[in-house]
N, C-alpha and C positions, 0 to 999 in steps of 0.2 A: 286644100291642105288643112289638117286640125290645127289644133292649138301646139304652140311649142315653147316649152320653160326654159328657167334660165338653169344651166347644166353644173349640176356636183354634185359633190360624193362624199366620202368617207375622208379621203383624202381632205379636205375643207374644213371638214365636221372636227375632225381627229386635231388636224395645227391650231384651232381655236379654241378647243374645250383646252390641251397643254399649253398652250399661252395665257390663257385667261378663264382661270375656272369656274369664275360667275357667270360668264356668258356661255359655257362652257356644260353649266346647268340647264340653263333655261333651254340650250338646241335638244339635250335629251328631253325635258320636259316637252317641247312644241313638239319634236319631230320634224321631216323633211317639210319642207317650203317649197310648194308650187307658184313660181312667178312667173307670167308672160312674158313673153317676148315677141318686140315686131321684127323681124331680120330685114325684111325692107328698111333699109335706112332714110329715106326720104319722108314713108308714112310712119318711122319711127320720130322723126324731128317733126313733123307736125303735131303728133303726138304730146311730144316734150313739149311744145309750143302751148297747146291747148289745157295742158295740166300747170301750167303755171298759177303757183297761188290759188289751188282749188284743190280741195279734198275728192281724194281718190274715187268717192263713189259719184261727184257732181261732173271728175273727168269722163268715168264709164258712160254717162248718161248722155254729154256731151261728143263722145268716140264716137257711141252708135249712132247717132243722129248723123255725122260727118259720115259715117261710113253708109249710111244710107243713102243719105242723099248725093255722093259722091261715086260709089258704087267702090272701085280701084283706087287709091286716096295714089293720084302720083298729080307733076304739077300744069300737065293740061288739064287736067280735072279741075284743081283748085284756081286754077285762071280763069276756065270756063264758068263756075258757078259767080266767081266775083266775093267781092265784098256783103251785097246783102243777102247770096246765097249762103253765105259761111254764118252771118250773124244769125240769120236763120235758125240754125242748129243751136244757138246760144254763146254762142263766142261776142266779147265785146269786140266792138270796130276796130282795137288797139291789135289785140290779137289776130284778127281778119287780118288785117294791114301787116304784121308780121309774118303770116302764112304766106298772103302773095307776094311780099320779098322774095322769100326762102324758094316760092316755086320759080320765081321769074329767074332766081339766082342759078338754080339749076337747072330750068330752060336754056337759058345762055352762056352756060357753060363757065360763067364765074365762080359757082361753086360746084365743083368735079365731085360731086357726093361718094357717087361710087369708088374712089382712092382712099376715102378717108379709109380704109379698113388697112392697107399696108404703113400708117403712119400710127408715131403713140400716142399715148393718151394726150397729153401736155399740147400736141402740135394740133390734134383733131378740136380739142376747147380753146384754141387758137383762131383755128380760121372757123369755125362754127360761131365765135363771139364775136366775128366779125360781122356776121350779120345784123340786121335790126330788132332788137327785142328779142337774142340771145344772149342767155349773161350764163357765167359757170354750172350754175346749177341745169340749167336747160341743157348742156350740152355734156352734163353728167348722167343725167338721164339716159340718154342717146347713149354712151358709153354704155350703159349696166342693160339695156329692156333692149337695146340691137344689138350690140355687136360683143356684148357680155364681157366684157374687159373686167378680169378678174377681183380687180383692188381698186375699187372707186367707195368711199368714204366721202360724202357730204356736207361740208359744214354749213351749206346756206340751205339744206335740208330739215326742216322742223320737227320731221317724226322721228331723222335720226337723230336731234337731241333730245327728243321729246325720249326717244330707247333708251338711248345713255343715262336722260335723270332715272328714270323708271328703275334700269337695271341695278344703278351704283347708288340708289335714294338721293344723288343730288340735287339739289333746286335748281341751279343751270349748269350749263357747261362753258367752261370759260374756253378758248384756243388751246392753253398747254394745255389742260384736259385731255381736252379732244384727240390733239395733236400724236400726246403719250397713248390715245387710244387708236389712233392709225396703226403706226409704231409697231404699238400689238399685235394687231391685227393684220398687218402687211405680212405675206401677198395673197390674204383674203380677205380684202377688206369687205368684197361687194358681198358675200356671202353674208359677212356679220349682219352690214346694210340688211340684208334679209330677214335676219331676225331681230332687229331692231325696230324697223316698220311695223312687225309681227308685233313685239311687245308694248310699241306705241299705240297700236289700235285696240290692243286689249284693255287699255287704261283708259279708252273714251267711252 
């Protein structure tokens, strides 16, 4: 199977630029946004797992390695290769060790991965933080690159304030900030997400 992005349209594009015409500019300026998506949820949470606190191109370089040496990223795979097959690929032991959580969790059925798609947002970063070495942000991720859930807005996300100072000339972003910028942005948040990322990596 090719690659598969994350899905919108006009519809998206149209409620953000009338709510918010600064951000509003910059979608006409970029144009659409091609974002991947893993729709496996399980090599999507590994995923999320491995991208933690690492710049986007050090996760790509990290992915392929896993996906190499792993072949199918599900969790007899990542049981089988272990701890120093996982470091291997460049994962510290921290994150190794929260991979074979996550697979052992779904080997035995304590974490029913495959349900999570009938539950919302709120419940699935519920029992996803439940795990070891998931915290909101990892299980935000999971939300927007799997199972594309429309309105995810990050605040423990850095490029997404990193978008916000960019877009509005702010130095940081405080909570109400932000908050007023959900707000906005609800119920497309992940979309803005998209161009926000966009406009953070143009500033590096």
């Amino acid at each position: 199977m090719g690659q598969q992005f994350f899905r919108y349209g006009k519809t998206e594009t149209d409620y953000l630029t009338a709510h918010d015409p600064v951000l509003g500019a910059e979608i006409a300026r970029i144009g659409h946004i091609d974002r991947e998506v893993i729709p496996d949820l399980f090599a999507a949470l590994i995923n999320s797992i491995a991208g933690q606190q690492i710049s986007g191109k050090a996760l790509a370089t990290v992915w392929a390695r896993l996906c190499d040496r792993l072949g199918e990223i599900t969790p007899t795979a990542v049981l089988s290769v272990g701890e120093d097959g996982l470091r291997a690929c460049g994962l510290s032991g921290r994150k190794a060790g929260y991979m074979l959580a996550a697979a052992r969790a779904v080997q035995d059925g304590s974490l029913p991965i495959h349900s999570l798609v009938e539950k919302s947002d709120e419940e699935i970063i519920r029992i996803l933080t439940a795990l070891p070495g998931v915290g909101r942000w990892t299980a935000e991720m999971l939300l927007i690159f799997s199972l594309e859930r429309p309105d995810v807005l990050a605040f423990d996300d850095l490029g997404i304030r990193k978008g916000l100072c960019r877009l509005y000339g702010w130095d940081e972003v405080t909570r109400a900030q932000f908050e007023d910028c959900r707000a906005r942005f609800s119920p497309y948040g992940t979309v803005a997400s998209l161009y926000l990322w966009h406009i953070a990596a143009e500033g590096t």
